[in-house]
C-alpha positions in Angstrom: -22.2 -200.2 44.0 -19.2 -202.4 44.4 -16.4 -202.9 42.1 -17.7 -205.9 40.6 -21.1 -204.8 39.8 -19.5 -201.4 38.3 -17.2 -203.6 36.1 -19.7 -205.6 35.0 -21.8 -202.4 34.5 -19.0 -201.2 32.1 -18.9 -204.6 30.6 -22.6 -204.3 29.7 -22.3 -200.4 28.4 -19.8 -201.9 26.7 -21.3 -204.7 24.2 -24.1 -202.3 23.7 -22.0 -199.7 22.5 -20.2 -202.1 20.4 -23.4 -203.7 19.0 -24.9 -199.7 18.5 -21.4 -199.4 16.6 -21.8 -202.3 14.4 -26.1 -200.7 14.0 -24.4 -197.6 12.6 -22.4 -199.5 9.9 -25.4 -200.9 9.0 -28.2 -198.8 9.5 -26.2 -195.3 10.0 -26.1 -194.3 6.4 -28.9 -194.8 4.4 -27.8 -193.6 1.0 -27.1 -196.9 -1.0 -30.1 -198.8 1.1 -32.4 -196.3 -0.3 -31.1 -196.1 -3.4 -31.9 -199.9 -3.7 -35.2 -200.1 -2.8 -36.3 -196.9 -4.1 -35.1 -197.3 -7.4 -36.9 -201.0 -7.6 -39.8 -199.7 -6.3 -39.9 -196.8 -8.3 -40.5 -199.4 -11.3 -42.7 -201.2 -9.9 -44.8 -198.2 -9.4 -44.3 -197.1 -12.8 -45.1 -200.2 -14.0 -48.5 -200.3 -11.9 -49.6 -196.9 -13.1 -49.1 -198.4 -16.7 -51.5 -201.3 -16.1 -53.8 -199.1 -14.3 -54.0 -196.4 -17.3 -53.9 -198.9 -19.8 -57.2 -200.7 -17.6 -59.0 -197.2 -17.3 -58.3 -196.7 -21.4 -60.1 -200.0 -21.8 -62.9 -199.2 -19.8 -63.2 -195.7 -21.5 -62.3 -196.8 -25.1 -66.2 -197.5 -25.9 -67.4 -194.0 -24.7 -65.1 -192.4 -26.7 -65.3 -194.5 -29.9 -68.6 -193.2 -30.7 -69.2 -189.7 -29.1 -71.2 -188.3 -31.3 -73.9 -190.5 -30.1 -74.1 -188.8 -27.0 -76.9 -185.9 -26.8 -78.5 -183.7 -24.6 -81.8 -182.3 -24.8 -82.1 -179.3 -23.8 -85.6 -177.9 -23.1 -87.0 -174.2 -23.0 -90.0 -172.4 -22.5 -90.7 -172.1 -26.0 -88.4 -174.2 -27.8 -86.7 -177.8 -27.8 -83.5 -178.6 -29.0 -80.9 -182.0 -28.9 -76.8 -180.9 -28.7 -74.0 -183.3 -29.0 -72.1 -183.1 -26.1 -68.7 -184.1 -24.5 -68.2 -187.5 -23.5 -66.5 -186.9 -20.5 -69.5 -185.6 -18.6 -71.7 -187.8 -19.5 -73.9 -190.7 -18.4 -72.0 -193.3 -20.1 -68.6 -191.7 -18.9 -69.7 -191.9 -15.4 -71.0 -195.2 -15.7 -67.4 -196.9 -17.4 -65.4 -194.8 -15.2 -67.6 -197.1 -12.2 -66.8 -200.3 -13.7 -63.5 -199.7 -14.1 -63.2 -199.0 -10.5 -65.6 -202.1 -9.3 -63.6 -204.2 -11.5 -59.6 -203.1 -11.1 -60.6 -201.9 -7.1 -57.5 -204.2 -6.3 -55.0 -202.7 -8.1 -55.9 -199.3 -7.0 -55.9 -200.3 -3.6 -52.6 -202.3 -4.5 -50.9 -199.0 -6.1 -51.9 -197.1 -2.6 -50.4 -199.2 -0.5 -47.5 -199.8 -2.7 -47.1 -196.1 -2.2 -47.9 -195.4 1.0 -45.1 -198.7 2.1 -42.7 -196.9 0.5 -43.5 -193.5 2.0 -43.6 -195.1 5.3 -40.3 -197.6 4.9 -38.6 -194.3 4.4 -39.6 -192.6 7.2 -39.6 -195.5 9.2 -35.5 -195.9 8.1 -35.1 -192.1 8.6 -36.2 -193.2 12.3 -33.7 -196.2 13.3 -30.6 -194.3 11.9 -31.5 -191.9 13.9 -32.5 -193.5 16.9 -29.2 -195.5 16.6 -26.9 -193.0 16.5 -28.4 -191.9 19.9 -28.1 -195.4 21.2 -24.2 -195.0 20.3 -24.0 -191.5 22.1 -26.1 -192.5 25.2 -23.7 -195.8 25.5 -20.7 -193.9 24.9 -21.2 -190.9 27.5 -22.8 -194.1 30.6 -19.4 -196.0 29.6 -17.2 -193.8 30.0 -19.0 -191.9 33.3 -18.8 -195.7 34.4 -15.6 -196.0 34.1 -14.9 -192.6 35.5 -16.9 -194.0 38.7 -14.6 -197.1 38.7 -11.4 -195.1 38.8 -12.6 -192.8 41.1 -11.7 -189.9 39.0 -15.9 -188.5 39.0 -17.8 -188.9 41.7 -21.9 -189.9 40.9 -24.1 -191.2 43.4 -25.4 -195.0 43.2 -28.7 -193.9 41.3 -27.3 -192.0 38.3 -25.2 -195.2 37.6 -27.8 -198.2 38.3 -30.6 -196.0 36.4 -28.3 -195.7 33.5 -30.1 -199.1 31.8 -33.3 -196.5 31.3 -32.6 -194.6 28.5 -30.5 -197.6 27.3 -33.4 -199.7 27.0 -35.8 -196.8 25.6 -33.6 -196.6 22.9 -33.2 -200.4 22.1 -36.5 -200.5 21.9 -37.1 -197.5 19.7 -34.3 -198.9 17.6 -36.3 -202.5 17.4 -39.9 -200.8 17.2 -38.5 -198.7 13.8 -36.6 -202.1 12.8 -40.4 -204.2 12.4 -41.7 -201.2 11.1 -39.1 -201.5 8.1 -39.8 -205.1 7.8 -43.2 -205.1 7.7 -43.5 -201.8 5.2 -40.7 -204.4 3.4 -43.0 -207.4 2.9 -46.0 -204.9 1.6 -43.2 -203.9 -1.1 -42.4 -207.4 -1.8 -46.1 -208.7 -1.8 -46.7 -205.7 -4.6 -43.5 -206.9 -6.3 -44.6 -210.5 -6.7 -47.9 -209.6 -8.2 -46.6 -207.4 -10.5 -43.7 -209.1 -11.6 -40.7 -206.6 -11.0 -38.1 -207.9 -9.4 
């Protein structure tokens, strides 16, 4: 490689690492970014768990009203005999605890994904701090062996110099693939939050 390209090479290693630099301010510490969204989505949750238990007491308020209304017969060889039983095993419970799910199936299915976005946003944020913080040592180590090269203080061969945009864009690309997976896991939050009313 020539002088140029190797300057320009540093150039590029360069505004990388300064942009990785500027990714770990941001990104690098995840203690008050969780602590925001958890905390708001920890209400919200709580919040849909209380409409959810407060739906399924509805539905179950009529079984329970009355349950002395609800007997079994039981029959034997030689004998016959009718015992009040519990509601929650019986025919009526079953058939409330069903409508309760055919009716409210959205906000279970909202409470699930509610949960599972925020299981995943975390993970997901775990991820690009991480993958970051590579990005920053990988830019680092090819700057400086770059600049080594240019003063010729280390000698590399051509390849381990050119091929040094690899690893570099692997890890851009892990670092933008984790980003969308944030964002979108973020919209599923805030599309629960709006139909709930938390904010």
């Amino acid at each position: 490689m020539t002088g140029a390209e190797l300057s320009f090479l540093l150039g590029l290693h360069g505004f990388v690492l300064a942009g990785a630099l500027a990714a770990l301010y941001k990104y690098g510490d995840r203690t008050n970014c969780l602590k925001e969204i958890l905390q708001g989505n920890k209400e919200v949750l709580s919040q849909m768990r209380r409409l959810i238990a407060n739906k399924l007491g509805e539905a179950l308020l009529p079984v329970f009203d009355n349950p002395k209304s609800i007997v079994q017969s039981i029959v034997l060889p030689h004998s016959y005999d009718e015992v009040e039983i519990s509601p929650a095993g019986s025919e009526a419970y079953y058939d409330a605890l069903f409508d309760f799910v055919e009716k409210d199936s959205e906000a279970l299915a909202d409470y699930k994904t509610m949960h599972i976005s925020v299981k995943a946003w975390t993970r997901r944020a775990k991820w690009l701090s991480r993958f970051v913080l590579y990005l920053l040592t990988w830019q680092f180590l090819a700057a400086v062996a770059t600049f080594l090269v240019i003063r010729p203080i280390l000698p590399l061969p051509g390849w381990a110099i050119e091929w040094s945009w690899i690893p570099t864009l692997f890890l851009i690309g892990a670092c933008l693939i984790n980003f969308y997976g944030m964002l979108r896991h973020h919209d599923r939050m805030l599309d629960c939050r709006s139909k709930y009313e938390v904010y």
